[in-house]
C-alpha positions in Angstrom: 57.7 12.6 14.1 56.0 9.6 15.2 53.3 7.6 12.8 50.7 8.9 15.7 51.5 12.5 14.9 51.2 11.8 10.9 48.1 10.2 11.4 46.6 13.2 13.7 47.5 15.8 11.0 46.2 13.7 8.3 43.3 12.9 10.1 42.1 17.0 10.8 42.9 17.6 6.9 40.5 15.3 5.8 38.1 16.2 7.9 38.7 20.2 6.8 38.6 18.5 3.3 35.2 17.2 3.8 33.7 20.1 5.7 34.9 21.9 2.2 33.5 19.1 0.1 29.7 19.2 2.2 29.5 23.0 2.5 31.4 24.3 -0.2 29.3 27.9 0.1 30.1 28.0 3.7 34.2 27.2 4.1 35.1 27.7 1.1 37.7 25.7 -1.7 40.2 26.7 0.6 39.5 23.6 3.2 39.7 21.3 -0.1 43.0 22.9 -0.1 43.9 22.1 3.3 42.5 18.5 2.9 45.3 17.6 -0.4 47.7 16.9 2.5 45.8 14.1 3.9 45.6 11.3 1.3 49.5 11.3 0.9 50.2 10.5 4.5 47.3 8.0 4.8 49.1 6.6 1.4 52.5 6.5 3.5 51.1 5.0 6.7 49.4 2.1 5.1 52.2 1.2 3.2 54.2 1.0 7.0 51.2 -0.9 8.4 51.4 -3.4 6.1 55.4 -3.8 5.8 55.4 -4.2 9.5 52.6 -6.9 9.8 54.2 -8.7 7.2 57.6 -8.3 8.3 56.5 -10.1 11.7 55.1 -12.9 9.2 51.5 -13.3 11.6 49.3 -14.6 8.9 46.6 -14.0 11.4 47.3 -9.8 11.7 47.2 -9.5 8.0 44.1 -11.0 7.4 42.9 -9.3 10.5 44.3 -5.8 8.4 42.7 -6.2 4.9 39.3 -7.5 7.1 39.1 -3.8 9.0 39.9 -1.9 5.8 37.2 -3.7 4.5 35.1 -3.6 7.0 35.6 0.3 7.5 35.0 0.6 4.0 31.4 -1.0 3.8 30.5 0.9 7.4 31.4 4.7 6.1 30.1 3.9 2.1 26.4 5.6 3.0 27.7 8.8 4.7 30.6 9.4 2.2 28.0 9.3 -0.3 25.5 11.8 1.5 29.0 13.9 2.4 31.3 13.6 -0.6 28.4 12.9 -3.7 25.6 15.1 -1.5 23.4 11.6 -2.6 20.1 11.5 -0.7 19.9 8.5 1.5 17.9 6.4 -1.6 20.8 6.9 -4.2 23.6 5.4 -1.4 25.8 3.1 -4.0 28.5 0.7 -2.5 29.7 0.0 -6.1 30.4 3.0 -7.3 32.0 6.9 -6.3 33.6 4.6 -2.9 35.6 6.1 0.0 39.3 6.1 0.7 38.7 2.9 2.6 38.1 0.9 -0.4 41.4 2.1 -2.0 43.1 1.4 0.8 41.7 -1.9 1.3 42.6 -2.8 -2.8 46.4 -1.3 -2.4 47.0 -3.6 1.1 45.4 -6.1 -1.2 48.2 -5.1 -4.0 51.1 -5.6 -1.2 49.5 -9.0 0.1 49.3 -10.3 -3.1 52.9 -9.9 -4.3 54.6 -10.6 -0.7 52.5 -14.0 -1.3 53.5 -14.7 -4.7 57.0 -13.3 -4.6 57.6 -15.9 -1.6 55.9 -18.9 -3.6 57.6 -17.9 -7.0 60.6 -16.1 -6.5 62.2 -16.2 -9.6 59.1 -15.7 -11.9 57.2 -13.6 -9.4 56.6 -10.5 -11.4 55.2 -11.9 -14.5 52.5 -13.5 -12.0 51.5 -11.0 -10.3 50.9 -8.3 -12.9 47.5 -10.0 -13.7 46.7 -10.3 -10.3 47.4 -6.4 -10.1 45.5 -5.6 -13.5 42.3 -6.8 -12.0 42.7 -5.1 -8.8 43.3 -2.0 -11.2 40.7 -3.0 -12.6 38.2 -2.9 -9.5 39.3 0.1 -8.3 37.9 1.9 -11.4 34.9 0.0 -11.3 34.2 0.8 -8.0 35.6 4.6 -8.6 37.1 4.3 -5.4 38.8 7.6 -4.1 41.7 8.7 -6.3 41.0 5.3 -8.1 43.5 3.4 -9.9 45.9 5.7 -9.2 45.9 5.6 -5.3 46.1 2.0 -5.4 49.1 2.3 -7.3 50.6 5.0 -5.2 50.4 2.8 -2.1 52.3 -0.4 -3.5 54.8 1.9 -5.3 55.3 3.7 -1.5 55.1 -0.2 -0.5 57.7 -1.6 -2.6 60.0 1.3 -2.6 59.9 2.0 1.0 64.1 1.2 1.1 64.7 3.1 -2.0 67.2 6.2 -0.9 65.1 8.6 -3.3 61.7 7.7 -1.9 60.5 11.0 -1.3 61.5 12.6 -4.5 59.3 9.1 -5.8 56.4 10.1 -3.4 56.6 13.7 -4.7 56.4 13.2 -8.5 53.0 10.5 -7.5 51.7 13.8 -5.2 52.2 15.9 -8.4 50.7 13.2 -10.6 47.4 13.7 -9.3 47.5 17.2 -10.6 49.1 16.3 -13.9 45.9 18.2 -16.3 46.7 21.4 -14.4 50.7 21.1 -14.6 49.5 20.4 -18.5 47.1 23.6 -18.7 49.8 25.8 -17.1 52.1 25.2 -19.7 49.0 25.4 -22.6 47.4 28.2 -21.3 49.4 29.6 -18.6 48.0 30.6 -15.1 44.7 32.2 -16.3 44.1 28.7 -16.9 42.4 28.2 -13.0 42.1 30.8 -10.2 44.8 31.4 -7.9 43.3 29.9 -5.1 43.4 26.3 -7.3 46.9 26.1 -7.9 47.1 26.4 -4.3 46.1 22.5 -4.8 49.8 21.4 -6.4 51.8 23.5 -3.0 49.4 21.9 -0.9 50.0 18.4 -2.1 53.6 18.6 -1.7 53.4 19.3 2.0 53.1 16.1 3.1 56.4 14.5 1.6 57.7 17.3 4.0 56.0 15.8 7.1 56.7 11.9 6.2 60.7 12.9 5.9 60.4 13.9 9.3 59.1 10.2 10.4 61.2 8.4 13.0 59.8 4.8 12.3 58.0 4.9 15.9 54.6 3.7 16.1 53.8 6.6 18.8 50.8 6.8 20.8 48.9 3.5 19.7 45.1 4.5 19.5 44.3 2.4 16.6 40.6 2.1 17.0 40.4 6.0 17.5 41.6 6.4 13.7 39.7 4.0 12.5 35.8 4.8 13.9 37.3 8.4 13.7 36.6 8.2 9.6 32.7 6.8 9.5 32.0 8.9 12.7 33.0 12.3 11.6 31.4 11.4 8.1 28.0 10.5 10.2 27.9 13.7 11.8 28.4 16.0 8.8 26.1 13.7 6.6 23.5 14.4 9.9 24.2 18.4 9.8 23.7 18.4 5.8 19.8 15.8 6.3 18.7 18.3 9.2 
């Protein structure tokens, strides 16, 4: 399976995902179901992105990478906020409750950051990045970006690890992780702890180590800018159907 086929499935998730998250009396918690297999991809596709740009060692494309994610991230902050926090077009934030963009944007950050140092400092690289990686930690709760410290995390760990021969067993414990209070409540209270059609959540997140095992490393149909103004676009138009 090629990235472009990854990206197309995580792509309609999310947007199921946010239809759920807009009009949760209409579709239902089942289409936030649906949308846990999105994030995990988008988590193992960045992680590529940036090993490949850095692998060709373009200073130029990199800059040119974290600059979109950035970019993306400021252009879709006002409808994820009217989609996501239902915030009226007054209460849009850009500092706080922020959209995937942002997290993927401080995790390409992450993997920047410790190429750069690793290749000045090789032998003490470690020691100097981890304060450059606390404060990043640190901005992503401060921004409360999407899955916050967290997904940043789960990016440069995909990142780093991306040789490791138990990669996906890695990548499925960090898709659990996200669930960890209910793994912790099922073995409190057992599972009258949340309705059935919640622990639906912890299945659904594991689908997607499935998908990514069945990568081929091919880049696929390249429609880069599709992806990226697919995000604010279909934001825009559910944030339109919700103001109408």
């Amino acid at each position: 399976m090629s990235a472009f086929w990854l990206k197309i499935i995580a792509l309609v998730a999310m947007i199921i995902d946010h239809m759920g998250a807009a009009f949760p009396e209409t579709f239902g918690f089942g289409f936030r179901v649906i949308g846990r297999v999105a994030f995990p991809i988008f988590v193992f596709l960045i992680a590529e992105g940036f090993y490949h740009v850095l692998k060709a060692d373009d200073k130029t494309r990199v800059w040119k990478f974290l600059a979109r994610l950035f970019v993306f991230a400021i252009i879709s902050e006002p409808f994820y906020d009217v989609v996501i926090n239902h915030a009226a077009i007054s209460e849009i934030n850009f500092f706080n409750d922020t959209n995937i963009f942002y997290t993927l944007f401080l995790g390409g950050a992450a993997i920047v950051a410790y190429e750069k140092i690793r290749k000045w400092q090789e032998k003490s690289h470690i020691w100097i990045f981890i304060p450059v990686a606390f404060v990043l930690l640190l901005l992503a709760e401060f921004l409360s970006v999407d899955y916050g410290a967290y997904g940043v995390v789960f990016i440069f760990v995909m990142y780093v690890l991306r040789h490791w021969d138990k990669k996906f067993l890695l990548m499925a414990l960090l898709c659990l992780w996200q669930h960890e209070f209910m793994i912790r409540a099922l073995f409190t209270y057992g599972t009258d702890a949340y309705p059935s059609i919640v622990w639906a959540l912890i299945p659904a997140t594991l689908v997607p180590v499935v998908l990514v095992a069945f990568y081929n490393g091919k880049r696929g149909l390249d429609l880069k800018r599709f992806f990226y103004t697919a995000y604010p676009l279909h934001l825009a138009i559910i944030a339109a159907v919700m103001l109408l």
